[in-house]
N, C-alpha and C positions, 0 to 999 in steps of 0.2 A: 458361680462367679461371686458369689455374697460371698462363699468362703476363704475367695480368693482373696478378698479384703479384706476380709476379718488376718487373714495368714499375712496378707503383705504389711498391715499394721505391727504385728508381733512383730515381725523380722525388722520392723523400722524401715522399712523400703520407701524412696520418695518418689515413684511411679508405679503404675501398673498401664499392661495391654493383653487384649486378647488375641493372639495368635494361633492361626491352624497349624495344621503341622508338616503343611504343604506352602508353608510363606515362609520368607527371612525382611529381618529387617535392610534396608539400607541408607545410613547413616551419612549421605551425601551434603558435603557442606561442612561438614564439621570436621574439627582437626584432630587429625590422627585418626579419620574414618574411625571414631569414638561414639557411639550411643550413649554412653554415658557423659561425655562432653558437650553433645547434643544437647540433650536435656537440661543438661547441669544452666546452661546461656539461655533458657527459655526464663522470661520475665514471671517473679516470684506471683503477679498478679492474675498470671495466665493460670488455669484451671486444666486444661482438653487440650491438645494437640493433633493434630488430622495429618497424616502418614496417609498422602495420593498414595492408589496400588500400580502398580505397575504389573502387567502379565507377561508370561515365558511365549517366546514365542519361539517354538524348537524347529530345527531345521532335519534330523532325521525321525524314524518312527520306529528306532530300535532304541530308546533312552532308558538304562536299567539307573541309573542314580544322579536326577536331577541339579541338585545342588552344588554337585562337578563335571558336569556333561553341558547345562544351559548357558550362553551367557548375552543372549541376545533377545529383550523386553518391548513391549509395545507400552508405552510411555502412557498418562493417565493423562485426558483434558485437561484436567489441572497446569499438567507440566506443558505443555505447545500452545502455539497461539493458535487464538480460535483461529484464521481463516484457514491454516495448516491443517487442521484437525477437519473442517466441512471440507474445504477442498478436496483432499484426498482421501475420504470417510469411503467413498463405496470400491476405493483400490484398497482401502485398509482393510476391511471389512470381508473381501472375500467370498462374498453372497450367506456368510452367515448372515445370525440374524441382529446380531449387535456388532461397536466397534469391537468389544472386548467379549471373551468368550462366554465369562463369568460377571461377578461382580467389578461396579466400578466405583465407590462409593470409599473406599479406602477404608481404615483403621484408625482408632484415635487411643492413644496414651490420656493418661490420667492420674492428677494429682493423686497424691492417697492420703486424704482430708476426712475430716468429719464429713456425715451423712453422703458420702459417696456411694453411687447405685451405678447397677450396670445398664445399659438401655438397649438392648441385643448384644450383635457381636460386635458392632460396627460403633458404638457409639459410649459414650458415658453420658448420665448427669447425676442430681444432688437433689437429695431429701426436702432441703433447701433452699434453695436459690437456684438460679438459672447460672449453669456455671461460664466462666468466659473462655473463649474457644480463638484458635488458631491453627492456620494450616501451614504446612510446612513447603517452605519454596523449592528445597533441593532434595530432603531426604523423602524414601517412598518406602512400604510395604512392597516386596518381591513377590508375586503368587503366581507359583510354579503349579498351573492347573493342568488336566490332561495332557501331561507330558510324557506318560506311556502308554502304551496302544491299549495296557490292559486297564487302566480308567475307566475305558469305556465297559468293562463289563463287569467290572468291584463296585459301579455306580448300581447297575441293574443290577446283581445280585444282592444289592441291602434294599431294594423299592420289592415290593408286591401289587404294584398299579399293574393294569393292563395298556399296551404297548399301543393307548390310543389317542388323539390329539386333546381330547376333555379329562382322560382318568390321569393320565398325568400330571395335570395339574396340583393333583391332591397332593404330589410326592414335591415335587419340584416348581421353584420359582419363577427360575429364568428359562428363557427361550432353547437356549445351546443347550441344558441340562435335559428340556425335554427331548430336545430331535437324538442327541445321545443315546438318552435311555431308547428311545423306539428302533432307531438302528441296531441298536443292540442285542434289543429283544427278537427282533422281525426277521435279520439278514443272518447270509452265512460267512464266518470270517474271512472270506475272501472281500467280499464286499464290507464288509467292517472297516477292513485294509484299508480301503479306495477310497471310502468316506472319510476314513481317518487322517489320511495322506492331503486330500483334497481341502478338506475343510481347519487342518491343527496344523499339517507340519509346511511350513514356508520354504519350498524347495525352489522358487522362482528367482535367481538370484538375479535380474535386473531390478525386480521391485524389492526385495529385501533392500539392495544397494543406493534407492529412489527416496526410498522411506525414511532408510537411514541418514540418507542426503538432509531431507526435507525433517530429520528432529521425531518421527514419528516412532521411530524403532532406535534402539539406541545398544553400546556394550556394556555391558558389569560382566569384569572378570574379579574384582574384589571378594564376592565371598566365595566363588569356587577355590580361589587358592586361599582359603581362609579354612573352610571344611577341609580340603585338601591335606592342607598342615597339621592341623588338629586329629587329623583321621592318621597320617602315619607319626604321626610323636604319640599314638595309643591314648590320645586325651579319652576318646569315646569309649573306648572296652575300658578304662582303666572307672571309668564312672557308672558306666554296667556292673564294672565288676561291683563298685562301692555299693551300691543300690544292692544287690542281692543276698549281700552279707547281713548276718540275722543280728540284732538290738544287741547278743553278747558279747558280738564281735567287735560294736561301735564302742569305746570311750564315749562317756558320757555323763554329766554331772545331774541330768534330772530323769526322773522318776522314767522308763519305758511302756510306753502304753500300745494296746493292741489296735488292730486296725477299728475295728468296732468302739471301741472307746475313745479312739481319735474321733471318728467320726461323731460321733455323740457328743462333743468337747466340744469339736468346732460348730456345731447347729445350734449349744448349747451358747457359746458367743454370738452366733449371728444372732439368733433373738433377742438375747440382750442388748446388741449393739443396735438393734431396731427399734426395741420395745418404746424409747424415747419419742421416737418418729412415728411409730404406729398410728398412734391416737391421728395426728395432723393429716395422715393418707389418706382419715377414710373423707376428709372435707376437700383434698386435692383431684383436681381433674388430671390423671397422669395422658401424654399421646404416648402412642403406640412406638412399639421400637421401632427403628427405621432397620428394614430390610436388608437382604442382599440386592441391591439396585443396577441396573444395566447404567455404563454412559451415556452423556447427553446423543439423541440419534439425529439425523437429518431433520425429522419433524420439529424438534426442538429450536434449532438452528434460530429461527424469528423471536425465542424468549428468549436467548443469553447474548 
């Protein structure tokens, strides 16, 4: 991610964020559903930006392409009012182990200033100064998590833990990520199915209909017909194709360098673009990145 800043400086970019590749942004609020409107109306003085997550909450367990199949979210604390949120937390929740499957801790954009650092994935700060932060009332990070059956076993085939309530830990943060992997590992896809069904996909349609009443689950059909249009006017193959076409093929006014020399280029800026700051780090007490973090739970309830 240092690269990423050293790259979004080059290109003159006036933000950066880190996004997986299992999120979209959603630019709620702003005119023309514009991200870059969005942003553009955030006050010059503001630093961070915090993008609440919102998670997929799919209603079959046969979803081969999320991003045009999902369009129904369980809304972040952030966005509902708390009694909303305790009230109906253990109808929401569904005897997992949190409200949200995954993380609930959102995303934050980031100026692209001097002495800019990354602080995980979830976070920024500044070499610096403590930078100044705000959260976003309407727009949210999308995070389209186990949204097809087979999550469940692309998650345990990159872990090498054993399929136990402690060895997990090593592998995994959250709750849902461990009960995941050990069904995974433990059961036979028929029971895979049942867990999968039970615990991700929301086939209960009084309470989808209760929840959504009550603000708690909500629609975005925005970026499905967004991917949607983009996918048949050939934007995506037409941009595969760009990408795989080799340096002779590209027009271009400066010099072509190979992968390895790029690489070397850009580590050889980040250290420079550090070197200034270095000295000041080793007398700074830096904290630790902030996590992927579960939503406020029940127990919470009496601090917020």
């Amino acid at each position: 991610m240092e690269m990423a800043i050293v790259m979004a400086r080059e290109a003159q970019m006036d933000w950066i964020i880190h996004l997986d590749t299992d999120e979209l942004l959603h630019p709620a609020g702003a005119r023309e559903y514009s991200l870059r409107r969005l942003l553009a109306d955030v006050d010059e003085s503001v630093d961070t930006v915090i993008f609440p997550n919102y998670e997929s909450a799919i209603e079959s367990d046969d979803i081969r392409d999320p991003f045009t199949e999902v369009s129904m979210f369980k809304k972040n604390y952030d966005h509902v009012a708390k009694e909303t949120y305790f009230g109906l937390y253990k109808e929401a929740t569904r005897g997992n182990p949190n409200y949200f499957l995954t993380y609930g801790n959102g995303k934050s954009a980031a100026r692209v200033q001097d002495h800019l650092r990354p602080n995980g994935a979830h976070r920024w700060n500044n070499y610096m100064k403590t930078p100044k932060e705000i959260k976003f009332e309407d727009a949210a990070v999308l995070h389209y998590t186990y949204t097809k059956f087979s999550d469940l076993t692309s998650r345990r085939d990159r872990c090498g833990c054993k399929p136990t309530k402690e060895d997990v830990k090593r592998c995994f943060m959250l709750e849902f990520d461990r009960a995941a992997f050990i069904i995974a590992s433990t059961a036979t896809e028929e029971e895979m199915r049942t867990w999968y069904k039970d615990r991700v996909v929301w086939t209960d349609k009084e309470l989808t209909l209760k929840l959504i009443r009550r603000g708690l689950l909500t629609r975005i059909y925005a970026p499905m017909i967004i991917i949607q249009g983009l996918r048949e006017s050939n934007v995506f193959s037409d941009a595969l194709a760009a990408v795989g076409k080799s340096p002779s093929d590209t027009p271009s006014a400066s010099v072509s360098l190979s992968p390895q020399q790029n690489n070397s280029t850009l580590q050889s800026r980040v250290g420079q673009s550090m070197d200034v700051t270095g000295r000041r780090l080793l007398t700074l007490q830096e904290e630790l990145a902030p996590p992927p973090l579960s939503p406020p739970s029940l127990e919470d309830e009496i601090f917020l």
